[in-house]
ZAVEX-997229 format. One record per residue (C-alpha): residue number from 1; residue in one letter; chain; x, y, z. Coordinates in steps of 0.05 Angstrom, whole numbers, plus 32768, in hexadecimal, padded with zeros to 4 digits. Layout:
BEGIN
n:res:chain:east:north:up
NUM:A:A:X:Y:Z
...
***
This chain:
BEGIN
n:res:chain:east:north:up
1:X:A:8412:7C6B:7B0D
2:X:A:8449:7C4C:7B40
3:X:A:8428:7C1D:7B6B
4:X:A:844F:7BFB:7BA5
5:X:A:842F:7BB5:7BB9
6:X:A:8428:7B92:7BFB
7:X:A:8414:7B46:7BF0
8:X:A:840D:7B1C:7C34
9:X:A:8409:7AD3:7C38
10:X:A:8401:7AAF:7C81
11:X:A:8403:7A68:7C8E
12:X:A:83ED:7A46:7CCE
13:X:A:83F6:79F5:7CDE
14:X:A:83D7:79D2:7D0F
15:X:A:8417:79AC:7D1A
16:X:A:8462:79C3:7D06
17:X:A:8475:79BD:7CC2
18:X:A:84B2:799D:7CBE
19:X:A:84C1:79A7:7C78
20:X:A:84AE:79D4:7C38
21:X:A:84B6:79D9:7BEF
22:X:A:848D:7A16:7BCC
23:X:A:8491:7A36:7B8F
24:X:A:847D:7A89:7B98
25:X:A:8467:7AB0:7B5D
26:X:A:845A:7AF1:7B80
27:X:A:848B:7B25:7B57
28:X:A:8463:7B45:7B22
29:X:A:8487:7B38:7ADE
30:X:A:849A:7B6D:7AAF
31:X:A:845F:7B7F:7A81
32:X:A:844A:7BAE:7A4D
33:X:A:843E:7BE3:7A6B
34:X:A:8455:7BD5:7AAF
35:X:A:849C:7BD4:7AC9
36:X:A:84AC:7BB0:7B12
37:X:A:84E1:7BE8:7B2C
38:X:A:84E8:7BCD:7B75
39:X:A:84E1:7B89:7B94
40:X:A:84E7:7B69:7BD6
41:X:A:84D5:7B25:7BF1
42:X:A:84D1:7B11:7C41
43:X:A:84C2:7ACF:7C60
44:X:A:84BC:7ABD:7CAC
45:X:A:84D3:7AA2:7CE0
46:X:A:8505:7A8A:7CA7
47:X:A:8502:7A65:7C5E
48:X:A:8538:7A63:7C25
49:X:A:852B:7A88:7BE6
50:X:A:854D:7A7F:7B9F
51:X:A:8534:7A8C:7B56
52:X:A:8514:7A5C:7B2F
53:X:A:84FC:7A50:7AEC
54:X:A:84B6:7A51:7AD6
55:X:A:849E:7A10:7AB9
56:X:A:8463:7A2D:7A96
57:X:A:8440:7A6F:7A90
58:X:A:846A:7AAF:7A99
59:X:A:8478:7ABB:7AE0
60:X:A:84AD:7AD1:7B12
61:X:A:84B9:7A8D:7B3B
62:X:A:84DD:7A8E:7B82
63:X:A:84E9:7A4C:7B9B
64:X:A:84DE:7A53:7BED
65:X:A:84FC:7A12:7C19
66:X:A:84EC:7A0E:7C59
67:X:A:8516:79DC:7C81
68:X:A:8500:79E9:7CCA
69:X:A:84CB:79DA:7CF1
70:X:A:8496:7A0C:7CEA
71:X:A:8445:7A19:7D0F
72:X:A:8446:7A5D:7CE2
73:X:A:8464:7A77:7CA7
74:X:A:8457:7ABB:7C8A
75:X:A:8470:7ACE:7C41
76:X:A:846C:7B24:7C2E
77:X:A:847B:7B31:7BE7
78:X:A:8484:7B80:7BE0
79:X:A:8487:7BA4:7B95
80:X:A:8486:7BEC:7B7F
81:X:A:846C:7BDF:7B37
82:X:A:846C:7C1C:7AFD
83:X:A:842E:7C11:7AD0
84:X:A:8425:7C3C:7A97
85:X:A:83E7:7C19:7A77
86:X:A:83BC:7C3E:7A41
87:X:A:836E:7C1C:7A3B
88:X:A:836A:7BFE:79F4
89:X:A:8339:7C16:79C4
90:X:A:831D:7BEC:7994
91:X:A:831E:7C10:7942
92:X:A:8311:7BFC:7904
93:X:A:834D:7BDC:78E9
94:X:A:8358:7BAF:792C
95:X:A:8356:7B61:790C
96:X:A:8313:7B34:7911
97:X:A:830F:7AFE:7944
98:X:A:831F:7ACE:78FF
99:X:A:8368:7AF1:78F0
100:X:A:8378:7AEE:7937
101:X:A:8364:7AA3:7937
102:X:A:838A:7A98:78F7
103:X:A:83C9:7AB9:790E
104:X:A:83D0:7A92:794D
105:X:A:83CA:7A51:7936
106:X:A:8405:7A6B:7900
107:X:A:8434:7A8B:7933
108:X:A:8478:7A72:793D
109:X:A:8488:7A95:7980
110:X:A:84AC:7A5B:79AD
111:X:A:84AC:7A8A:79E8
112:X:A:8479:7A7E:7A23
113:X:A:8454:7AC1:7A12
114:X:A:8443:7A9E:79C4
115:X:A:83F7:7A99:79B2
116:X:A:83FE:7A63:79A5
117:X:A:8405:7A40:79E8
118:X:A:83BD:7A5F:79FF
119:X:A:8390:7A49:79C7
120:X:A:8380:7A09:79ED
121:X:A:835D:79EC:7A28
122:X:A:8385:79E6:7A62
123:X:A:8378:79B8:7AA4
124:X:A:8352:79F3:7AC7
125:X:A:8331:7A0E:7A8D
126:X:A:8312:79CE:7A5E
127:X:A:82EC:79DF:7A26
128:X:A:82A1:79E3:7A30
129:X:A:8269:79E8:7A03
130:X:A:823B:7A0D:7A2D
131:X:A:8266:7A4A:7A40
132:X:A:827F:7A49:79EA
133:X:A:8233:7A4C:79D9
134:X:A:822E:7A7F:7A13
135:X:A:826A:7AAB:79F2
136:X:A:8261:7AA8:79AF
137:X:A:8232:7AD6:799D
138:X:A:8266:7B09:79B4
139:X:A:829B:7AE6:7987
140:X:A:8285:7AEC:7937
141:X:A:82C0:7AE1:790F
142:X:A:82B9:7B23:78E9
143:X:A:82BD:7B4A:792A
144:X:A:82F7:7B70:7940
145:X:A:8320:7B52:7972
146:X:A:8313:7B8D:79AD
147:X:A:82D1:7B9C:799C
148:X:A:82BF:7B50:79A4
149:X:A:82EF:7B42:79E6
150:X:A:82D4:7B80:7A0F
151:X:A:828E:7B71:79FC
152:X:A:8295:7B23:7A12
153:X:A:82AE:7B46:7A51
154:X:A:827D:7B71:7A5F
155:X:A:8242:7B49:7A53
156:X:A:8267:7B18:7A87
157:X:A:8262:7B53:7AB7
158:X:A:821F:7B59:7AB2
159:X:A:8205:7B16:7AB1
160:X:A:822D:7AF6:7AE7
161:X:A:8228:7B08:7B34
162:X:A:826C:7B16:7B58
163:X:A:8263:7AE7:7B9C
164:X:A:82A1:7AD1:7BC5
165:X:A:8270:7A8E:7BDC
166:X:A:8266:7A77:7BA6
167:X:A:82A1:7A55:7B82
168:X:A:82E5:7A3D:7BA4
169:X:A:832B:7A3D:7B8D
170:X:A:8323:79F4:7B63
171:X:A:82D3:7A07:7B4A
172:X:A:82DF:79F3:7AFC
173:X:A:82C0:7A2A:7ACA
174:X:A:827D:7A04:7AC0
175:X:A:825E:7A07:7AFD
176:X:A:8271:7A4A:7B07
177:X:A:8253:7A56:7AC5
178:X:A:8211:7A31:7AD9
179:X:A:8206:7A5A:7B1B
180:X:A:8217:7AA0:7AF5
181:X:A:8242:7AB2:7B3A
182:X:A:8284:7AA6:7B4E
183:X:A:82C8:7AD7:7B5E
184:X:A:82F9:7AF1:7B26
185:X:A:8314:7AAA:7B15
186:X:A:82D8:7A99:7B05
187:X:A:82BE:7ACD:7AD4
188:X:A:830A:7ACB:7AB5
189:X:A:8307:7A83:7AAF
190:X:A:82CC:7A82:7A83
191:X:A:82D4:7ABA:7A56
192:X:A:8317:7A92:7A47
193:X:A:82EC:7A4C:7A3E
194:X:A:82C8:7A79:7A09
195:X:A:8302:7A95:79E5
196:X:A:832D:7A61:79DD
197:X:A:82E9:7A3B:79C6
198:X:A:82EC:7A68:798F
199:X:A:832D:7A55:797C
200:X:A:8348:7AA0:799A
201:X:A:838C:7A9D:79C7
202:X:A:8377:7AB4:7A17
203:X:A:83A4:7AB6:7A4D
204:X:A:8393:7AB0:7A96
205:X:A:83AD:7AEC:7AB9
206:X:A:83B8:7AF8:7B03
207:X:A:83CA:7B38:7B2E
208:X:A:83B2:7B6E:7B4D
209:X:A:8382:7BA6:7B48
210:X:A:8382:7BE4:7B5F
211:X:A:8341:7BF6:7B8C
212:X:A:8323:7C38:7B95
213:X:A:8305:7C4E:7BCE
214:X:A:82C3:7C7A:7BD2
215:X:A:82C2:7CBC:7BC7
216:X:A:82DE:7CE1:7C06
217:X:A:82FD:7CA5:7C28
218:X:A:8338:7C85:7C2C
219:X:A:8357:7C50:7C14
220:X:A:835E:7C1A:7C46
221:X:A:83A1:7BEB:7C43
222:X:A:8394:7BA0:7C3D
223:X:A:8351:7BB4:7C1F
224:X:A:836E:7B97:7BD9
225:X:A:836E:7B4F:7BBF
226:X:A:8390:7B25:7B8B
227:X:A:836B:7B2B:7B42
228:X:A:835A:7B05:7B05
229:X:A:8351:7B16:7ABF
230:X:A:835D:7B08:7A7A
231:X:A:838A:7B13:7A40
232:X:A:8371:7B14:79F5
233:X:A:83A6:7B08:79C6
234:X:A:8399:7B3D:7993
235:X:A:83D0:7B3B:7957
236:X:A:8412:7B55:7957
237:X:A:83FC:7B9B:7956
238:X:A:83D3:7B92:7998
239:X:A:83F8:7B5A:79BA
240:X:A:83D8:7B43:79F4
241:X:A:839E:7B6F:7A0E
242:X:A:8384:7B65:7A50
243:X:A:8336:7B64:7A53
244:X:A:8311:7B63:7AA5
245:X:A:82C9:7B3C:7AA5
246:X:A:82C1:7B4A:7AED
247:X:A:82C4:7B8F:7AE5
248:X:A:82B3:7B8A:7A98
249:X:A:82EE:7BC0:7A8F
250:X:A:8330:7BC0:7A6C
251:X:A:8379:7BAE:7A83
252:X:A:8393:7BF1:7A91
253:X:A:83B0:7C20:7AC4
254:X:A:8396:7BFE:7B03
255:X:A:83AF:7BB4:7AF1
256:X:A:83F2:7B95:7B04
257:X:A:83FA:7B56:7AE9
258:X:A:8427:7B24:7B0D
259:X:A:8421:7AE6:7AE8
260:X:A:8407:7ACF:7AA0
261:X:A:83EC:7A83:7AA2
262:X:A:83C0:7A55:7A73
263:X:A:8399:7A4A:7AB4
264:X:A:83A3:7A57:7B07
265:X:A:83D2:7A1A:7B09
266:X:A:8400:7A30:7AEF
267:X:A:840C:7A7A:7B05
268:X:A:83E7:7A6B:7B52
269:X:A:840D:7A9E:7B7C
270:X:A:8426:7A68:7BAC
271:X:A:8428:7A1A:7BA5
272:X:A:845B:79E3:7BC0
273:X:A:845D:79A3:7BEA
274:X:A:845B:79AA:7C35
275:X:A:8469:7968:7C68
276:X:A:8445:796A:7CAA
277:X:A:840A:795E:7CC6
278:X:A:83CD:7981:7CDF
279:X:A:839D:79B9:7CB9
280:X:A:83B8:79F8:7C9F
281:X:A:8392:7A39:7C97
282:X:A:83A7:7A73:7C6A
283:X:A:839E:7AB8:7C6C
284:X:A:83AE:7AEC:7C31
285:X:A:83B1:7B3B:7C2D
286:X:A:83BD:7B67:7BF2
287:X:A:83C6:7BAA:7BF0
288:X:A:83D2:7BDA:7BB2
289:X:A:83E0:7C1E:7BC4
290:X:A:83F0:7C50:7B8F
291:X:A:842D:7C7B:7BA6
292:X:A:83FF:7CBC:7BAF
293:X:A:83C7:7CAA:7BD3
294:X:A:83C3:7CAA:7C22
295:X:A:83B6:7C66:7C42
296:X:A:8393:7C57:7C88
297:X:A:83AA:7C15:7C9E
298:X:A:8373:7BE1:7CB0
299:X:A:8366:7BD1:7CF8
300:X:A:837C:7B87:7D0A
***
């Protein structure tokens, strides 16, 4: 499946911005099972662009300087991503939950994609004993690493209620956890709290999803949103498998992952520093279209 990606970002200030410094991790990266063949990035009225290196997690980073007054500044990121994805299937001779553990406390990868850099808490995601207790019962030792992880994800599914009210941006995993609602950060943020409490290596993962439309309509452009999921370390046979507890589904065709994080910090699709003064409001549209299907554009 080719999809080609439309990601929108609008800024408005109450007063003119006189200055900006912000870091942009919009490209999708190169994945298994995905391939980034196209990429273009716009800003207006104006901003300077150059590459810049990723100083944790494994991201494409654009640095974006603004040097002129601005009241509104509007950022468009545009991919055409090939993914290739099969859904994993979980056999008999996949490793338990304990080898898994065992063999990422023993790797010696350096690189930023090593198990060993997501076996621990992180700033968004601390270690709580609630959510482990919560988890565990999906996590025996003896269990084989995708039976357990899809199961953890799908019982997540079910007991937790997708609402866009309930939880912001900052909401830390345990109160999420305690009011069983929340948006995909949420639900990804504590099925990691549960695996790393279990000594297993899980990765934050952000990007898109691909949303289908009922039957005998159209899809609608701008209809789409940024995603959230998770990625199970599974041995060197599986490498990192992508597991979905809002949609208690699998990483597979209809996932394009732009950005691989211990938590949101680090892989948030824009952050910087910005000197002005006044209140700023933000608006963001996605849309995934896969190359086939017709699109009817949303009225304004």
């Amino acid at each position: 499946m080719i999809y080609d990606i439309v990601h929108v970002t609008r800024f408005d200030y109450g007063n003119a911005v006189k200055f900006a410094r912000c870091n942009l991790r919009l490209r999708p990266i190169d994945w298994p099972g995905q391939t980034v063949e196209e990429y273009e990035l716009r800003v207006s009225p104006f901003g300077r662009t150059y590459a810049a290196v990723a100083e944790a997690g494994l991201a494409n980073v654009t640095r974006l300087v603004v040097e002129q007054p601005v009241r509104r500044l509007t950022i468009e990121s545009m991919a055409r991503v090939r993914v290739d994805r099969l859904v994993p299937v979980p056999g008999d001779g996949d490793p338990t939950l304990e080898q898994i553990a065992a063999l990422a406390r023993s790797s010696s990868d350096l690189s930023a994609a090593s198990p060993a850099n997501y076996l621990f808490p992180s700033p968004l995601i601390p270690l709580d004993q609630a959510i482990a207790d919560y988890c565990a019962p999906d996590l025996p030792p003896t269990c084989g690493c995708l039976e357990a992880g899809i199961a953890l994800a799908r019982r997540i599914q079910r007991d937790f209620a997708f609402d866009a009210t309930a939880t912001l941006v900052d909401t830390p995993p345990h109160e999420a956890f305690a009011k069983r609602r929340g948006v995909c950060q949420d639900f990804a943020q504590i099925m990691i709290t549960g695996l790393r409490a279990a000594g297993l290596p899980a990765a934050y993962a952000s990007g898109y999803i691909r949303t289908i439309p009922p039957p005998g309509q159209e899809r609608l452009v701008g209809a789409d949103a940024t995603h959230a999921w998770v990625l199970l370390w599974c041995g060197p046979d599986h490498g990192w498998v992508g597991l979905d507890p809002t949609n208690g589904i699998w990483m597979a065709g209809d996932h394009v992952v732009v950005a691989v994080g211990r938590d949101y910090a680090e892989i948030a699709p824009v952050d910087g520093v910005v000197l002005g003064s006044g209140a700023q409001s933000m608006e963001v549209s996605v849309d995934v279209a896969p190359q086939e299907m017709p699109a009817r554009q949303v009225p304004a």
